[in-house]
Legacy VTK file of the C-alpha trace (Angstrom):
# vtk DataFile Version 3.0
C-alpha trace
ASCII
DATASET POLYDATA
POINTS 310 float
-63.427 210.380 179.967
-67.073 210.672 180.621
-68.347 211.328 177.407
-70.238 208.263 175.407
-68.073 205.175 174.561
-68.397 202.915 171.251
-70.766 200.265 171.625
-69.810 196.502 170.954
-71.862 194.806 168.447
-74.688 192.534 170.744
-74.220 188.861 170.127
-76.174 186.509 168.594
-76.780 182.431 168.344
-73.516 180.796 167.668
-71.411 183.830 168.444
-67.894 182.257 169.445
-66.983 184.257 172.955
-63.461 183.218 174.426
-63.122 182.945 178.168
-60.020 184.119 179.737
-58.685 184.235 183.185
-56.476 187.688 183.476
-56.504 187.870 187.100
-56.956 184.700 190.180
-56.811 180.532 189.298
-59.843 178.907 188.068
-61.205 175.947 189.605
-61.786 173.121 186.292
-64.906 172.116 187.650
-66.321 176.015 187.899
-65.148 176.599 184.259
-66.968 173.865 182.835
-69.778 174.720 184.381
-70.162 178.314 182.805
-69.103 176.732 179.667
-72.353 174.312 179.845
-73.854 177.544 180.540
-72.436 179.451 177.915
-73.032 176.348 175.267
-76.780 176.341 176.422
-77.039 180.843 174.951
-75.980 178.440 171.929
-72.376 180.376 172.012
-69.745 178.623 171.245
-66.700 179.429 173.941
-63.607 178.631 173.612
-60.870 178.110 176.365
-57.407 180.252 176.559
-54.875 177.994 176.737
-53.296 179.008 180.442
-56.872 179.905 182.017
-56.385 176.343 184.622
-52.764 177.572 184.959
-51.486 178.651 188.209
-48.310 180.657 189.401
-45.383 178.560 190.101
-44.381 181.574 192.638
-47.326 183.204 193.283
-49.997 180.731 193.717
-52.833 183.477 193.467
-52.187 183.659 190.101
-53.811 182.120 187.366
-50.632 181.725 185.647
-47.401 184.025 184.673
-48.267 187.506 184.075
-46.986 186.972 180.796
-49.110 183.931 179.722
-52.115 185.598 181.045
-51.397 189.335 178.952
-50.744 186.514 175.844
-54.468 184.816 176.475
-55.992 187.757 177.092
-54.308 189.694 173.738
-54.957 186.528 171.632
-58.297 186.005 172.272
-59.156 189.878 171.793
-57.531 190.176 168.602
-58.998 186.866 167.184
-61.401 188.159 164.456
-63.440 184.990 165.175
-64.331 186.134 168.694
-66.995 188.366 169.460
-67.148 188.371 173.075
-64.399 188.317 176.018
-65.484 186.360 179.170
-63.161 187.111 182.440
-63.133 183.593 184.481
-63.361 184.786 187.546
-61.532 187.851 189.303
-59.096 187.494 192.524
-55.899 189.988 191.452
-53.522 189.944 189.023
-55.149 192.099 186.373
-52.868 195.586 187.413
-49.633 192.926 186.602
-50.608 192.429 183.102
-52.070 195.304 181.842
-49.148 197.310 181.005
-47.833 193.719 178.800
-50.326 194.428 176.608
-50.202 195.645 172.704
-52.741 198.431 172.714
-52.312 199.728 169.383
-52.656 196.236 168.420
-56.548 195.778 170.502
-57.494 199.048 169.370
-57.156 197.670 165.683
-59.007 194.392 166.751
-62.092 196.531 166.635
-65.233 196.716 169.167
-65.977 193.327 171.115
-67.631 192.665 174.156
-65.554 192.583 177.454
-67.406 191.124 180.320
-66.556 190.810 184.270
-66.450 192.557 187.209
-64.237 192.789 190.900
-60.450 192.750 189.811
-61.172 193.242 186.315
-62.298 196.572 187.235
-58.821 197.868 186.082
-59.284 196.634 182.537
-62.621 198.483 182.503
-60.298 201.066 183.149
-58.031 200.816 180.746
-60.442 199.949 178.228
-62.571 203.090 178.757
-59.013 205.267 178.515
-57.242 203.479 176.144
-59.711 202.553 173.981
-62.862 204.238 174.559
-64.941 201.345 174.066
-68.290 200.329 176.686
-67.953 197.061 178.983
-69.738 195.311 180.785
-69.705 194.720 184.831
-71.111 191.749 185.269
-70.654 187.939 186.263
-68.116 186.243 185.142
-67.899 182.927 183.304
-66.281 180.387 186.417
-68.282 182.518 189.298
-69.632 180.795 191.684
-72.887 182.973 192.336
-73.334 183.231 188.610
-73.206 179.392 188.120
-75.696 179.446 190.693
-77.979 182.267 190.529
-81.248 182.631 187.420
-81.006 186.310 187.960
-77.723 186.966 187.097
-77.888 184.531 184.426
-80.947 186.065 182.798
-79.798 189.530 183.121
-76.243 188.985 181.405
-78.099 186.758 178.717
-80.534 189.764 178.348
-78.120 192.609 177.828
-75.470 190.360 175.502
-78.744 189.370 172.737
-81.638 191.684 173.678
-80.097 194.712 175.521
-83.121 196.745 175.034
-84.974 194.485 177.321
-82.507 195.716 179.918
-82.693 199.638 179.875
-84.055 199.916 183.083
-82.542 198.491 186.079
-84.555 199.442 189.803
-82.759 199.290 193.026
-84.246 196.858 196.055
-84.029 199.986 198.400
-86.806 201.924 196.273
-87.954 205.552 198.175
-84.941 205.386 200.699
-81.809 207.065 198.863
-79.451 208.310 201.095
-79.694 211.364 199.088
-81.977 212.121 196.549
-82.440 213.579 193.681
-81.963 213.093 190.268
-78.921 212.808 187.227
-77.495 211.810 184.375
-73.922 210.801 182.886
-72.462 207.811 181.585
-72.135 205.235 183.803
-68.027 204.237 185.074
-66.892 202.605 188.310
-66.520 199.174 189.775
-64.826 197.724 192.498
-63.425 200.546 195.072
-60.239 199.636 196.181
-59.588 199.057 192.676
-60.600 202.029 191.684
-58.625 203.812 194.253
-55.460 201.440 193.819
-55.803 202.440 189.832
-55.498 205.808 190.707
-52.531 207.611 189.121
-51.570 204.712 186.981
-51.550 205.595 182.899
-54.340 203.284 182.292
-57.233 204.897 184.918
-59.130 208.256 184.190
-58.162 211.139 185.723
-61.250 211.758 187.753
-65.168 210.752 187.940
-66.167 214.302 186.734
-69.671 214.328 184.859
-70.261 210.304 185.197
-72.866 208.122 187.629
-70.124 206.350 189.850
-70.819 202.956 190.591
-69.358 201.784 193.630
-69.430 198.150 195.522
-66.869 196.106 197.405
-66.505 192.733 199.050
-64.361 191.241 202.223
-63.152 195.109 203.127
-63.734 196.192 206.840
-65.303 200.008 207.638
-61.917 201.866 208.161
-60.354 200.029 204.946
-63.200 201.472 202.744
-63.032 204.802 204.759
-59.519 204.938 203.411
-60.266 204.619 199.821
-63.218 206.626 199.983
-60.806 209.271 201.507
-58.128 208.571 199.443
-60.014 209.720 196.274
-61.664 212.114 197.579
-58.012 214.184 198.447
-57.102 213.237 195.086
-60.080 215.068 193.752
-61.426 212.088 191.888
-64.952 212.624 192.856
-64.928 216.292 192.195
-68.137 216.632 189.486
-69.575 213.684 189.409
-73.074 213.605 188.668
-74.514 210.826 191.081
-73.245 207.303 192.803
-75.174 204.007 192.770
-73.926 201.348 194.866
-74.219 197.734 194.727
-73.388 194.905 196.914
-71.018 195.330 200.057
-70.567 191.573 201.066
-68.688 190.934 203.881
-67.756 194.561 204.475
-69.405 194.570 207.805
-72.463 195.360 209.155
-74.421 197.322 206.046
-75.598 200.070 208.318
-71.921 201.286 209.480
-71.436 201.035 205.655
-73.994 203.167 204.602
-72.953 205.670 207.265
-69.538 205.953 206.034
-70.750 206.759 202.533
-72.940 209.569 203.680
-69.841 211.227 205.879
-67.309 211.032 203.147
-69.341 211.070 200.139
-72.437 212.943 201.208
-70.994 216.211 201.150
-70.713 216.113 197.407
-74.524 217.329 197.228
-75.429 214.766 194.216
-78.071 211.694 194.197
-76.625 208.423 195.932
-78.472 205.985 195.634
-78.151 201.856 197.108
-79.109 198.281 196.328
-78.736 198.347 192.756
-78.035 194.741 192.620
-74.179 194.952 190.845
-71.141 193.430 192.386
-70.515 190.570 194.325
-73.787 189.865 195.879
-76.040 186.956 195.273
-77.939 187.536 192.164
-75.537 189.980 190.476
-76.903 192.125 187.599
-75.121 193.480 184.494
-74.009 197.001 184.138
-72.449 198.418 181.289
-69.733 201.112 181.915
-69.549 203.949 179.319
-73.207 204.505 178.345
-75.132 207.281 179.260
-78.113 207.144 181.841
-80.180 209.039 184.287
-80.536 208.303 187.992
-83.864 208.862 189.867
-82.405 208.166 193.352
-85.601 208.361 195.355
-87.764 206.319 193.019
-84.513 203.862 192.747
-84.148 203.450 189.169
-81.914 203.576 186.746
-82.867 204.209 183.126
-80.161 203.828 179.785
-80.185 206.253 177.476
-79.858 203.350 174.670
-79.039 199.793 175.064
-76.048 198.311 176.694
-74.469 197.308 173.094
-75.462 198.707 169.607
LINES 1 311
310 0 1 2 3 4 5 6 7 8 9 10 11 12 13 14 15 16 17 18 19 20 21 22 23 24 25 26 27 28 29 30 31 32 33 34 35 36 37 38 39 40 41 42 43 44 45 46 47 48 49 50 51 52 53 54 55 56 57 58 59 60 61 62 63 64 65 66 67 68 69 70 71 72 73 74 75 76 77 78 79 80 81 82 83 84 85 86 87 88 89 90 91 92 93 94 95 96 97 98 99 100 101 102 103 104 105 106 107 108 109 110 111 112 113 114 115 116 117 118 119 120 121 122 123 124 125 126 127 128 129 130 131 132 133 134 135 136 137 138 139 140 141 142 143 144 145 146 147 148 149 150 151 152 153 154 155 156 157 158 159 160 161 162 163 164 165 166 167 168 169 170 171 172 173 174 175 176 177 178 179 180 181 182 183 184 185 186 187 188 189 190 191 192 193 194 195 196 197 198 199 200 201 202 203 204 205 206 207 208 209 210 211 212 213 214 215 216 217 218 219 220 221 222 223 224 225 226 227 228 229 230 231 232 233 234 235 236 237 238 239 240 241 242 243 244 245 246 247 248 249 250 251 252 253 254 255 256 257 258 259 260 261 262 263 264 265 266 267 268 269 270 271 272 273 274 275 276 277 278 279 280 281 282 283 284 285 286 287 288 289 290 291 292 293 294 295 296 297 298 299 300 301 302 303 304 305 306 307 308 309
């Protein structure tokens, strides 16, 4: 589970990239936004046909779990797309993974999978099931990435010139809260996805030998205590190499945050290193999941192996 992945093809002018909405509902006005976005990389995106839908039960849905697994397979196995944009994330993702054919997107070949925050469960599934790298990052109807340069020009960066992109530095440069220094292929995400994943047929069975990416959003102290905690009795953390961690918005103050990591996660004697700038922050940089890099945690930086996609 932590060895290298297959690398999408990068994309170039006039690549057609579908945009799908697996997980929350999508506001019309924040879709075509990222679609004037995505039309100005000269890409050509093209809509699902239930991304604007909405649950008639469950109104946190962007549509029936079975109209969202029948976007989401459609638009991967379409030989004319060459990129998969997530909409936004929410939940709803863990409902429809299990609907889909994976025998069928494993024959659909390497394509680019893009988001980040619920749709860390079909990074997942994706690295299990079909051993392919993806890429955490912003999504096409997000509100900070309709908003923010950086995040813009950092996606745009890895998806047509991911060399330019090999190196990614933290903001908290010289103060890891342990340092040190490693290499593995990079895995992770959101963390109460990660811990809600576990046991499920689609999640790996542990972080062993990978650089753990971690970041949250809208969870109090003792709520990420308990996922930390939760994995950790599972044994999920038991050899990983080192853990970056991005953005903790709205997960109280950062300092109570910080000291939680170091009692539960501390312990583990590997490099941890913070403020790499991924997740739901303002600003939000790309990472891709299932390529190999080393972590200098004191110098804060981050350094691919090879680029994000081949």
């Amino acid at each position: 589970m932590t060895q290298d992945l297959v690398r999408p093809p990068r994309l170039v002018v006039g690549a057609r990239v579908a945009v799908v909405a697996p997980s929350g509902p999508v506001p019309e006005e924040r879709l075509q936004a990222g679609l004037d976005i995505l039309r100005g990389w000269d890409l050509d995106p093209v809509v699902a046909p239930h991304v604007l839908d909405r649950d008639g039960t469950f109104d946190y849905l962007a549509g029936t779990d079975a109209d969202r697994a029948a976007d989401f397979q459609a638009a991967w196995c379409d030989p004319s797309v060459d990129a998969v944009f997530c909409a936004r994330g929410g939940y709803g993702v863990q409902r429809m993974t299990d609907l889909l054919d994976w025998d069928a997107l494993r024959a659909a070949g390497p394509k680019v999978l893009i988001g980040f925050s619920d749709i860390t469960a079909l990074h997942e599934a994706f690295a299990a099931r079909l051993g392919l790298v993806t890429l955490h990052g912003p999504m096409a109807a997000g509100i900070d990435f309709l908003k923010n340069a950086r995040a813009q020009d950092h996606l745009r960066a890895t998806l047509f010139a991911p060399e330019s992109v090999r190196t990614i530095r933290s903001a908290a440069a010289g103060q890891a809260l342990v340092p040190g220094r490693a290499a593995g292929v990079l895995l992770g995400g959101c963390l109460s996805l990660l811990a809600s994943e576990l046991g499920t047929p689609h999640a790996r069975p542990s972080a062993g030998g990978g650089l753990l990416c971690l970041e949250d959003v809208g969870e109090e102290v003792y709520r990420l205590d308990r996922y930390l905690t939760q994995l950790l009795r599972a044994g999920w953390f038991d050899g990983v190499a080192g853990i970056l961690l991005g953005s903790w918005e709205r997960c109280g103050p950062y300092e109570r945050v910080r000291e939680l990591v170091l009692d539960r996660l501390g312990g583990l004697g590997v490099p941890i290193a913070e403020e790499f700038g991924f997740g739901h922050g303002e600003g939000a940089l790309t990472v891709p999941f299932g390529v190999r890099a080393e972590l200098d945690a004191g110098a804060g930086v981050l350094t691919l192996d090879v680029p994000a996609l081949a």
